[in-house]
C-alpha positions in Angstrom: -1.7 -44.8 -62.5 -2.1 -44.7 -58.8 -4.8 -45.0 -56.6 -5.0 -42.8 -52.8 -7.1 -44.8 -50.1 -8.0 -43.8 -46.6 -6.7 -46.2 -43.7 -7.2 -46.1 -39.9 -5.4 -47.4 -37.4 -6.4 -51.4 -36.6 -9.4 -51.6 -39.1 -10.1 -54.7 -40.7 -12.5 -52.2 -43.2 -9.9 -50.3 -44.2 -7.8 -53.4 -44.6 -10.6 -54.4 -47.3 -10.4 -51.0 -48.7 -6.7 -51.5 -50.2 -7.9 -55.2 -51.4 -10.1 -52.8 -53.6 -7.5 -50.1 -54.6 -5.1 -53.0 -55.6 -7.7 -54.3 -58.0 -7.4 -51.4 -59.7 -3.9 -51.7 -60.6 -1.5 -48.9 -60.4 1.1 -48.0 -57.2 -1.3 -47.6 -53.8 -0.9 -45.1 -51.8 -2.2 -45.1 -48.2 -3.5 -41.8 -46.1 -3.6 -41.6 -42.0 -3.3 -39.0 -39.8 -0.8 -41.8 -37.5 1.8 -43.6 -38.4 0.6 -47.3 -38.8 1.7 -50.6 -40.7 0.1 -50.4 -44.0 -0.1 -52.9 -46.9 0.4 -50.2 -49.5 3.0 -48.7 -51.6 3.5 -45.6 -49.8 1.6 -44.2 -46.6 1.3 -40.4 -46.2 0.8 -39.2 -42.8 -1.0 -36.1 -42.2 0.5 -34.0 -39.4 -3.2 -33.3 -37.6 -4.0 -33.8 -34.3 -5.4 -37.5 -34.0 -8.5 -36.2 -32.9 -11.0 -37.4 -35.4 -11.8 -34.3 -37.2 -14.1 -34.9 -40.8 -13.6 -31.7 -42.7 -10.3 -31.5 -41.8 -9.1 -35.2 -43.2 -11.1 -34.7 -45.9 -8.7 -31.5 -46.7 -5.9 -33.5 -46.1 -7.3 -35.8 -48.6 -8.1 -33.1 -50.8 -4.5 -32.1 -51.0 -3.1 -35.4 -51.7 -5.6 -36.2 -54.7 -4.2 -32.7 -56.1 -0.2 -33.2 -55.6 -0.7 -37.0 -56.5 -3.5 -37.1 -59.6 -4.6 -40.7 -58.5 -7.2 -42.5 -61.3 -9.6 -43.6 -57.9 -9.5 -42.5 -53.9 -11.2 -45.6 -51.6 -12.0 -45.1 -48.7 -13.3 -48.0 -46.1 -16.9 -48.6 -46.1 -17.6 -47.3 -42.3 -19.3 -43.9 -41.0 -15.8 -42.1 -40.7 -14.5 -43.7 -43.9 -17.9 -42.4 -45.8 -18.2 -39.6 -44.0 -14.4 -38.0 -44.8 -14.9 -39.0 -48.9 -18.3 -37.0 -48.7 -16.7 -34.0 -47.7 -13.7 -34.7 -49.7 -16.3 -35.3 -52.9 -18.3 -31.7 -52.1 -15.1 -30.0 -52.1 -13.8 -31.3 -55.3 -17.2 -31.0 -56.7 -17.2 -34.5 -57.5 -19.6 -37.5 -57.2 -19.3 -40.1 -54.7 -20.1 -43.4 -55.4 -20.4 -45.4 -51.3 -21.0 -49.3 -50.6 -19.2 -50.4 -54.1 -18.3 -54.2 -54.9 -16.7 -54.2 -58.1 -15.3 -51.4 -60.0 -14.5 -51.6 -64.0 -13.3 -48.2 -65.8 -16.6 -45.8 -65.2 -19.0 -48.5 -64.5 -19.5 -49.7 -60.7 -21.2 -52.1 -59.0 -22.6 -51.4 -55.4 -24.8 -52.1 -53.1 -28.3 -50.6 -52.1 -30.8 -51.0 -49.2 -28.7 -52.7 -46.7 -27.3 -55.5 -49.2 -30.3 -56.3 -50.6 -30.0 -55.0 -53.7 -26.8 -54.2 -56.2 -27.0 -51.7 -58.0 -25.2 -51.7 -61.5 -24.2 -47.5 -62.5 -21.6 -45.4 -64.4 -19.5 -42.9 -62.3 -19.3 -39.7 -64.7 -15.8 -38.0 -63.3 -11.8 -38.9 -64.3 -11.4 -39.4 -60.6 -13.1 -42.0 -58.8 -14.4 -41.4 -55.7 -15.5 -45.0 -54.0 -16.3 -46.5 -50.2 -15.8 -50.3 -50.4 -18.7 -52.1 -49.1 -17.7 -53.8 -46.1 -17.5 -57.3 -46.2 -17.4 -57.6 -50.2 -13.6 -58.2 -50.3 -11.1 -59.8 -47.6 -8.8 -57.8 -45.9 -5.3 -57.4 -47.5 -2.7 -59.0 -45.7 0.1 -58.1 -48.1 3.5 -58.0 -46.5 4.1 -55.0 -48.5 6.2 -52.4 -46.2 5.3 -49.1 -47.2 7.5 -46.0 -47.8 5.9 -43.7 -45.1 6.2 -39.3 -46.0 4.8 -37.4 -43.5 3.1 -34.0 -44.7 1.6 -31.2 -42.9 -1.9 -29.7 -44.8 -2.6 -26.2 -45.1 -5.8 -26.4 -42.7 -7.9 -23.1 -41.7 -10.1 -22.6 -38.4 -13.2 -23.9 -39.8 -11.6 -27.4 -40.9 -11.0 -28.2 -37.6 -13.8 -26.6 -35.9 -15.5 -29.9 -35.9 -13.6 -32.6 -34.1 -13.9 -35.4 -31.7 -12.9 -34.0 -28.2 -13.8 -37.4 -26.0 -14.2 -40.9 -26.1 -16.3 -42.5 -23.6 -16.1 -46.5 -23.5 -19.2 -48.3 -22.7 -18.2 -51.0 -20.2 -19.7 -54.6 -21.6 -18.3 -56.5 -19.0 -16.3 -58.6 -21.8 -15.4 -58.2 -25.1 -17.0 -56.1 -28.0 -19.4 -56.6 -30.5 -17.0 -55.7 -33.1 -13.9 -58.4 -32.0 -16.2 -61.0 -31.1 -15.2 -64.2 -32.7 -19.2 -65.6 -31.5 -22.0 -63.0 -31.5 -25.3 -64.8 -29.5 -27.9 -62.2 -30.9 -31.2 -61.6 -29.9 -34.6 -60.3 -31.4 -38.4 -59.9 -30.4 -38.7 -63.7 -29.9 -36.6 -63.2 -27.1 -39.8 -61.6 -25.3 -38.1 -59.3 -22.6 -34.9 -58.0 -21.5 -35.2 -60.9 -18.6 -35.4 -63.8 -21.6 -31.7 -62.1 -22.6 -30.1 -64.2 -20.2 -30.2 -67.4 -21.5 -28.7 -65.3 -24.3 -25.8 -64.4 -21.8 -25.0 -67.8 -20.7 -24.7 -68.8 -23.8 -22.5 -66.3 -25.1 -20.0 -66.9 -21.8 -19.7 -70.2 -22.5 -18.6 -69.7 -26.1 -16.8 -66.6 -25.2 -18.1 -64.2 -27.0 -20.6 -61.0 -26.9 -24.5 -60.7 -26.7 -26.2 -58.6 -29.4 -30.0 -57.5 -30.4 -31.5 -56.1 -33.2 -33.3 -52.6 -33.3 -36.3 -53.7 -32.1 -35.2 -54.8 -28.7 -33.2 -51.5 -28.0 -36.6 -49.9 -29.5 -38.3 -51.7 -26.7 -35.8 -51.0 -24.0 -34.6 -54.5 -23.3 -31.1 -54.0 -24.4 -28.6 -50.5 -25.0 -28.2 -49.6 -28.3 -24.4 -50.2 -28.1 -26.2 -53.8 -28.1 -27.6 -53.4 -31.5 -26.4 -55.1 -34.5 -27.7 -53.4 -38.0 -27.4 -51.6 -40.7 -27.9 -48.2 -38.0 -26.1 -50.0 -35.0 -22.7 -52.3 -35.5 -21.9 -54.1 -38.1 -19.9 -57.6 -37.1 -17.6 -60.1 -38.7 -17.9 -63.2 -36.0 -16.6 -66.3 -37.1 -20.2 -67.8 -35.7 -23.4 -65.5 -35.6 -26.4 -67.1 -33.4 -29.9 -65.4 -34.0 -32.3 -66.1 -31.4 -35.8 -65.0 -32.3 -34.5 -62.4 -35.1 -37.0 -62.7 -38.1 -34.1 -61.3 -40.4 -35.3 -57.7 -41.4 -32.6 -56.3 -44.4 -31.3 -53.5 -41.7 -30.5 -56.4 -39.4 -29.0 -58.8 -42.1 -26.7 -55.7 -43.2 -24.9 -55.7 -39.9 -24.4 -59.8 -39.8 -23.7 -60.6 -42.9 -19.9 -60.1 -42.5 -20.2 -63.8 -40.3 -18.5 -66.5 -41.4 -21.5 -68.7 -40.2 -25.2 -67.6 -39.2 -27.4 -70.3 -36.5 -30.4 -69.0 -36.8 -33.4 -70.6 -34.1 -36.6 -69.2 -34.5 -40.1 -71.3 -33.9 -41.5 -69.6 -37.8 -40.4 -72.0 -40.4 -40.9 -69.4 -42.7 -38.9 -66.4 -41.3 -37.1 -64.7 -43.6 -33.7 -65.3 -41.7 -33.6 -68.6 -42.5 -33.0 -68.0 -46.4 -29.5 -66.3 -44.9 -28.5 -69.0 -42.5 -26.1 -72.2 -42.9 -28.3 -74.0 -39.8 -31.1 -73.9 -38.8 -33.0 -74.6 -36.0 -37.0 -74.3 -36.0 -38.4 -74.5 -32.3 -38.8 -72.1 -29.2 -35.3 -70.2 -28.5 -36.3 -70.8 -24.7 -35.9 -74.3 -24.7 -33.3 -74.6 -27.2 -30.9 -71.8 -25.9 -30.2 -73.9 -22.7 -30.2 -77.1 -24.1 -27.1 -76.0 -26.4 -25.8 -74.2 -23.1 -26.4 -78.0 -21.2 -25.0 -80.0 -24.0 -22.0 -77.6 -23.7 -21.4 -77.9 -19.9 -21.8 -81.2 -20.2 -18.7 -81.3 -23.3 -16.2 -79.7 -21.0 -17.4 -81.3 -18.0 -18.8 -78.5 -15.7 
């Protein structure tokens, strides 16, 4: 038995991906469209241009799942990782079955409405077609060195007619949401896009990022790139600090990946409490800078 998973280059959720497929049992084998260091059996490389182009990995995929007969193909639990095993799925003709925890034979656990809910079903189909949800299993750090075959797919006009032609980085002035080791996050408590910078001291002094939930890019105060959720980024910080975040599902989807969740808010019964390991009841605005005080005062400035 073998099982086929998608990978990308430097992604921690594809890197939880293969912790799935080698649950499964059976030789792994890995699929990029770049050469990369892999902890799988053997890594096929699909000669397309690294331009992210859906329907055209997905035929890629497609191909492999045919020459190869795996049991299950996994694919990371992010937009492009759910995205290529949809397309992949409608042209096999198969189901899909996204966000999955645990996978037994046909049965499947995954989850539903932004983590809130798992959802216990029975994949009817030989092949398996799974996203692993992210954050349900660590990242494989096997020291396996993969056998690497490159491959070229038989790809028409239409496949790649859909494609990624540019990349434009927004500047944040420091690091990202998405390698931030301390995330300082910030909700309606916050009260304007002026109260955010409090937030912003704080986060400089830690060294890590500033984030929001929907409603503040909703109000304008922040940019969406800002947003943490289950429709902005979802982050993995070793320390997550909501300020003023009542803890809405959509929000809690993008944080829980964090290691360890502060939560201040001055509503002892807001629901983002029942998801954090402290917690701090009392007005963000005088708390915030207190914390930012005690920690000047630490390293002496």
């Amino acid at each position: 038995m073998s099982v086929l998973v998608l990978l990308e280059p430097d992604d921690e959720l594809s890197l939880q991906a293969v912790t799935l497929a080698r649950s499964l049992g059976g030789e792994v084998h890995g699929f990029s469209v770049a050469a990369l260091a892999a902890p799988v059996d053997v890594l096929h490389v699909a000669a397309i241009d690294g331009s992210y182009a859906p329907v055209a990995w997905a035929a890629a995929v497609v191909q492999l799942v045919e020459e190869l007969s795996p049991a299950a193909v996994v694919a990371p639990g992010s937009d492009r990782g759910n995205e290529v095993l949809a397309h992949a799925a409608a042209r096999l003709d198969l189901p899909m079955a996204a966000n999955v925890t645990e996978l037994r034979g046909d049965q499947v656990t995954r989850q539903r409405w932004g983590g809130s809910l798992l959802e216990a079903a029975r994949i009817h189909s030989d092949l398996k077609l799974v996203s692993a949800a992210p954050f349900a299993f660590e990242a494989c750090v096997d020291s396996t060195q993969a056998r690497v075959e490159t491959f070229v797919p038989a790809l028409t006009g239409a496949d790649t007619a859909v494609r990624v032609v540019e990349t434009v980085s927004t500047s944040t002035g420091g690091i990202s949401l998405a390698d931030a080791k301390v995330v300082v996050s910030g909700g309606r408590g916050v009260g304007s896009s002026e109260g955010f910078a409090i937030l912003e001291e704080l986060a400089a002094l830690l060294g890590g990022a500033v984030g929001c939930s929907r409603v503040v890019t909703s109000a304008g105060w922040r940019p969406h790139t800002d947003q943490v959720g289950q429709t902005g980024t979802k982050v993995s910080p070793d320390l997550y600090i909501a300020c003023g975040i009542s803890g809405a599902t959509q929000h809690i989807a993008g944080c829980k990946g964090a290691k360890k969740l502060l939560a201040i808010n001055n509503d002892p019964e807001s629901t983002i409490f029942t998801h954090a390991d402290y917690a701090v009841i009392g007005n963000l605005h005088e708390i915030v800078p207190a914390i930012s005080a005690e920690l000047r005062k630490v390293r002496g400035s």
